[in-house]
C-alpha positions in Angstrom: 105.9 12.4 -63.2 102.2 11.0 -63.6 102.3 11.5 -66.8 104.9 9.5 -67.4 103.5 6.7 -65.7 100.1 7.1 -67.5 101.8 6.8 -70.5 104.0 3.5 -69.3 100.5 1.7 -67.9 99.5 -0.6 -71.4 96.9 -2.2 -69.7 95.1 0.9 -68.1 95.4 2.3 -71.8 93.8 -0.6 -73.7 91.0 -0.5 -71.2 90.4 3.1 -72.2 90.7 2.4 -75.8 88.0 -0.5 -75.3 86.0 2.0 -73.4 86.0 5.0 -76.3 85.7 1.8 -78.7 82.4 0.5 -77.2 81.0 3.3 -77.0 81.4 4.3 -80.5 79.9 0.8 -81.5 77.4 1.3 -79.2 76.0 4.3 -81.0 75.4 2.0 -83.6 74.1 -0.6 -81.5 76.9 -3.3 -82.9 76.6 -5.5 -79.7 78.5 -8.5 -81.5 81.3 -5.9 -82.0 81.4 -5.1 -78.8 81.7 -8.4 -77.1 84.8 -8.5 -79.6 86.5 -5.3 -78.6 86.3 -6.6 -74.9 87.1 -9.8 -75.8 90.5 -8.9 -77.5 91.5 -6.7 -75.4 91.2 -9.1 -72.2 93.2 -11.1 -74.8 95.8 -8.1 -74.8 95.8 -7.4 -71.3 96.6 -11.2 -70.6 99.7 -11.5 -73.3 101.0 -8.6 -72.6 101.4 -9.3 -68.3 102.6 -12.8 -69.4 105.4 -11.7 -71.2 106.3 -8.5 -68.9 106.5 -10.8 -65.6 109.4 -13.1 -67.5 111.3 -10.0 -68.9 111.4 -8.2 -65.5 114.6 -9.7 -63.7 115.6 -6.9 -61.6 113.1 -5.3 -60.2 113.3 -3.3 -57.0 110.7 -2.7 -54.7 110.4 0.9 -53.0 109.8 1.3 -49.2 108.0 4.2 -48.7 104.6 3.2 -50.9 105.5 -0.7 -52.0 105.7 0.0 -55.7 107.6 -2.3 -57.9 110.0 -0.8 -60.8 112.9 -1.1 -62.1 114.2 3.0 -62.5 116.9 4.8 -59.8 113.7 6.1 -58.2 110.3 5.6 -57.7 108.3 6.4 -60.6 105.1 6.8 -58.0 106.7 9.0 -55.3 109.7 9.8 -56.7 111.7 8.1 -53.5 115.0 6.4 -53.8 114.8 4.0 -50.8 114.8 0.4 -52.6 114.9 -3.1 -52.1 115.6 -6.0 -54.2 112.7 -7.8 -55.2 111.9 -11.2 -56.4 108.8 -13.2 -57.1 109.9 -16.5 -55.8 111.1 -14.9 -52.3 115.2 -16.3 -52.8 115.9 -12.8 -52.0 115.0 -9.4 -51.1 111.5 -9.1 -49.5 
């Protein structure tokens, strides 16, 4: 079950790409390159939770460890025990 969630987490994956990235370039001591890398992928990182938080409508929130997801269970502990969860507090918790 971690490994699907490792494979879900695009922001925890574009930080490890950056990671291997830099230090590739910085065999080759191409600082400007670097800054880049960094810079495009804060740039990523920041798109890509922008457009997730207005596509996720119905999210649930599970009670046992407070995770947030949409599946039947939780994709961290694997519970079922759910809540309904919004960001403005209308309903749910």
């Amino acid at each position: 079950m971690k490994l699907k969630s490792f494979q879900n987490n695009t922001p925890r994956n574009t930080i490890i790409l950056a990671i291997i990235v830099t230090i590739l370039l910085g065999i080759f001591r191409l600082v400007l390159l670097v800054v880049l890398v960094w810079i495009a992928a804060l740039i990523f990182i920041i798109v890509y939770q922008y457009r997730s938080s207005k596509s996720n409508v119905g999210n649930f929130v599970c009670l046992d460890c407070a995770t947030i997801h949409q599946d039947l269970a939780c994709p961290k502990c694997g519970s079922k025990l759910k809540r309904v969860y919004s960001r403005d507090n209308r309903y749910g918790i």
